[in-house]
VOKE-368136 format. One record per residue: residue in one letter; x, y, z of N, C-alpha, C in turn. Coordinates in pm, 1 decimal, always signed. Atoms other than C-alpha are relative to their C-alpha. Layout:
BEGIN
A  X  Y  Z  X  Y  Z  X  Y  Z
...
This chain:
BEGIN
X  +96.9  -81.7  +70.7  +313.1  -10255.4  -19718.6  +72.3  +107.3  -82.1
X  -50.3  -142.7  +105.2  +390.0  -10012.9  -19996.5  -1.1  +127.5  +36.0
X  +41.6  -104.5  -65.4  +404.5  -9666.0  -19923.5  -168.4  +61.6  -51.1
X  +182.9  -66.3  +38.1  +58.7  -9569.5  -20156.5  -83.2  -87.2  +109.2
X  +119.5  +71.3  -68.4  -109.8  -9855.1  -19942.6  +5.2  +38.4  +158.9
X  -84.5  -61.9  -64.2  +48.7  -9683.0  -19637.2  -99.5  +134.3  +22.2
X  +106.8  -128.2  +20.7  -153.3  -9373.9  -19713.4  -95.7  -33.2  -12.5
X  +200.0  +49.5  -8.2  -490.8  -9527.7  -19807.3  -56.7  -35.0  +126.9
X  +16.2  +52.8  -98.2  -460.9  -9705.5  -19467.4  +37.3  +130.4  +77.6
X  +2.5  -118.8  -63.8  -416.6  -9342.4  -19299.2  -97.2  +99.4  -35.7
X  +109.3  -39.8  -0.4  -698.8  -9220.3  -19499.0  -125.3  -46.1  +37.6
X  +121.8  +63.6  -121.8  -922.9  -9467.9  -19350.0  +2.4  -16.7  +129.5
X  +22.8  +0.9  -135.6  -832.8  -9415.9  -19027.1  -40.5  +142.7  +19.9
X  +62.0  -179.7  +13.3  -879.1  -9017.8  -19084.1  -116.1  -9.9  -0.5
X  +171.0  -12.6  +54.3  -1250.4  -9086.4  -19209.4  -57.7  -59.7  +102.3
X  +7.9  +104.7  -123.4  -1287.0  -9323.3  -18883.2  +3.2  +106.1  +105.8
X  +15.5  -134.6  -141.4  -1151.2  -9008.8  -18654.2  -64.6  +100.5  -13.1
X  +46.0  -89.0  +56.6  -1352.4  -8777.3  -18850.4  -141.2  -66.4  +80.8
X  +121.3  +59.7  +46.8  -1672.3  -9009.5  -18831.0  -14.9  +15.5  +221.1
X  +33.0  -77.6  -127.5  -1579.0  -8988.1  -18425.5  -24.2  +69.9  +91.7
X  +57.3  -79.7  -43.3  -1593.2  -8697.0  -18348.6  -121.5  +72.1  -38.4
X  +169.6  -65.8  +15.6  -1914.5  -8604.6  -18508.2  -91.9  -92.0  +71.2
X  +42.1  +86.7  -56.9  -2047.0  -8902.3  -18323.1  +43.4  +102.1  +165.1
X  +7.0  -35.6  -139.9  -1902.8  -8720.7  -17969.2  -57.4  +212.6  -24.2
X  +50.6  -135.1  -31.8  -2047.5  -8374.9  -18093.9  -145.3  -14.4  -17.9
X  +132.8  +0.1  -14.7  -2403.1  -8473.9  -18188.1  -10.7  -67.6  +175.1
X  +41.2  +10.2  -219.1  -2358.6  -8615.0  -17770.3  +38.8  +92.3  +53.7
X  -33.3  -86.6  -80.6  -2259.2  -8308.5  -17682.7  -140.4  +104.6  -72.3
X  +128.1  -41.7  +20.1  -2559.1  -8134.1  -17875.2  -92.3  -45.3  +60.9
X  +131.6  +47.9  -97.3  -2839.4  -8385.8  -17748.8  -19.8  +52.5  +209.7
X  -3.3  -25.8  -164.7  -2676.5  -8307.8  -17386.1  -21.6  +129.8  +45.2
X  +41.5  -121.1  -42.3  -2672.4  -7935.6  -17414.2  -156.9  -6.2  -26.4
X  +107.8  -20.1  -15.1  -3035.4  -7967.2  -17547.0  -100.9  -16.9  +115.6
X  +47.6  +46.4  -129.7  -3146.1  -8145.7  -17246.4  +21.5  +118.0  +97.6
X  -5.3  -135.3  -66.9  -2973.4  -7867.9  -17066.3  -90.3  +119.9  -2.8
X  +60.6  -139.9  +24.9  -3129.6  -7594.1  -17223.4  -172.2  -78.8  +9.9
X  +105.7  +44.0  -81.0  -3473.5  -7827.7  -17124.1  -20.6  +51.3  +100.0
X  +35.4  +4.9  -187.4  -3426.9  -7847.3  -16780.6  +25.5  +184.2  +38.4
X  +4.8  -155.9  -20.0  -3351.0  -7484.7  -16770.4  -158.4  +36.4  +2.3
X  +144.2  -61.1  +73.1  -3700.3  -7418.0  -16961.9  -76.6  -24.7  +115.4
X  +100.3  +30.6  -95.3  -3866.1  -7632.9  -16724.0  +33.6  +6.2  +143.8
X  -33.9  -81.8  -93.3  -3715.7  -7464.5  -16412.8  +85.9  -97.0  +72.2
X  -93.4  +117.7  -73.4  -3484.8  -7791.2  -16319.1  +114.4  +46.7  +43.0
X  -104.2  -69.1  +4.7  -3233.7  -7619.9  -16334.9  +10.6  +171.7  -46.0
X  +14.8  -181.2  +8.3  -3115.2  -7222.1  -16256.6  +64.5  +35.7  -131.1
X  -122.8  -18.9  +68.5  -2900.4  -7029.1  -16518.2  +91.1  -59.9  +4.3
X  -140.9  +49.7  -2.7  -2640.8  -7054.8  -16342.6  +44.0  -160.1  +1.9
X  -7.2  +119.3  -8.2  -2661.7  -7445.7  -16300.9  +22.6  -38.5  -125.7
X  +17.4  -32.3  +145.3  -2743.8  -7440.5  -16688.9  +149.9  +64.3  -42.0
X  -141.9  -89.6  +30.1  -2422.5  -7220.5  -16763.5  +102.4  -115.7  +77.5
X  -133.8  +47.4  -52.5  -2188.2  -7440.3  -16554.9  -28.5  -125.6  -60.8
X  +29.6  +91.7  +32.8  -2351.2  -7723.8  -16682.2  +80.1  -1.5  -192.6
X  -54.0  -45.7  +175.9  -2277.5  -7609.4  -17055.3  +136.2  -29.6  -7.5
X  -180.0  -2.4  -24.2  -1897.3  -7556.8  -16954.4  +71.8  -92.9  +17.0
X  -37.1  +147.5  -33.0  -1857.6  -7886.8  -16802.8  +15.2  -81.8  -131.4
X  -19.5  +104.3  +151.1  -1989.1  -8055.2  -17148.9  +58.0  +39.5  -75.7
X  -66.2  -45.5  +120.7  -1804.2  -7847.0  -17384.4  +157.1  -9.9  +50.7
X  -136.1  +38.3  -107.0  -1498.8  -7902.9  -17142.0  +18.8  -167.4  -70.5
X  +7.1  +109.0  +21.1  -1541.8  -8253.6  -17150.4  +21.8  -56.4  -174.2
X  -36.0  +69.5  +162.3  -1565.6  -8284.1  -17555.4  +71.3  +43.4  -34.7
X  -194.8  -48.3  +29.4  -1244.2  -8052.5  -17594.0  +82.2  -92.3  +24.9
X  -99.8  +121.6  -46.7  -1091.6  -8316.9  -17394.7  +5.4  -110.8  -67.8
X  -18.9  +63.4  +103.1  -1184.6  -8590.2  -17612.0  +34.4  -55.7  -165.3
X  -43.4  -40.0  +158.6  -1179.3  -8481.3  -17934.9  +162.3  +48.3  +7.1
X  -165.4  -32.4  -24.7  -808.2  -8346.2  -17820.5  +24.4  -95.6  +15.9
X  -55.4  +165.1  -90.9  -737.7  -8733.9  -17659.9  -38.2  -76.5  -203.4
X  +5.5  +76.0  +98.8  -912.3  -8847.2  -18012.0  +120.7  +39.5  -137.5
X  -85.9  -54.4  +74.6  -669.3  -8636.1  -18245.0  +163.1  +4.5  +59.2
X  -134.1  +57.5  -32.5  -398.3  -8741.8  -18048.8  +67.0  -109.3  -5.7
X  +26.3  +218.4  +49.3  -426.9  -9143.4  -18066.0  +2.8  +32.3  -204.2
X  +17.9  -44.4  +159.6  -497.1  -9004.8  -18462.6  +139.6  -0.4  -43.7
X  -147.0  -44.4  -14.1  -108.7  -8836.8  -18466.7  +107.4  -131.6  +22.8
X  -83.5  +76.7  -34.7  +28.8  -9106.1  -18309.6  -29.4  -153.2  -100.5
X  +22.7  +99.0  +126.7  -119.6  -9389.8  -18534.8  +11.3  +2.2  -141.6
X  -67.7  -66.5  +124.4  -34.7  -9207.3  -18851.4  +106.2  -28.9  -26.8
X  -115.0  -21.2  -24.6  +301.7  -9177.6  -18721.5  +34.6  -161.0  -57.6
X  +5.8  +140.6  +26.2  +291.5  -9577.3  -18695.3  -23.4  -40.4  -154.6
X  +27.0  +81.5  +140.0  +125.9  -9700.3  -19006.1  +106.2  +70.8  -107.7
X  -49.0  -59.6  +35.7  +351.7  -9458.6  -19175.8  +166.8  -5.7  -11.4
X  -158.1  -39.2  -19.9  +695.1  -9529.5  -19055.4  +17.3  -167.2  -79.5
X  +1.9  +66.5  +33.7  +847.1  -9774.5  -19233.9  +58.0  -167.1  +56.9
């Protein structure tokens, strides 16, 4: 592969890791909403609600960090010659 085709093929995998993590943050929105539900409707205390929050925003740091890392490292790849 050429090096320009080299780069096009690293900008479509960018728009791919881009396109995933807005895919794992609208599931981390729908999940806090649910949260902030079950709160409303007494399912859950604050504090259950609050740790609950922490857990999911925990959890999508971790992926979105795990997804921008696989990103780095496949760059690296398509890239080297």
């Amino acid at each position: 592969l050429s090096e320009e085709r080299r780069k096009e093929i690293v900008k479509i995998a960018a728009k791919y890791t881009e396109d995933c993590k807005i895919s794992i943050r609208n599931i981390r929105r729908e999940g806090m909403d649910k949260i902030k539900l079950d709160e409303k409707n007494k399912e859950l205390s604050k504090d259950e609600s609050f740790q609950n929050s922490e857990d999911l925003q925990s959890l999508t740091n971790r992926f979105i960090e795990k997804i921008d890392t696989l990103f780095a490292e496949k760059e690296k790849d398509i890239l080297k010659v």
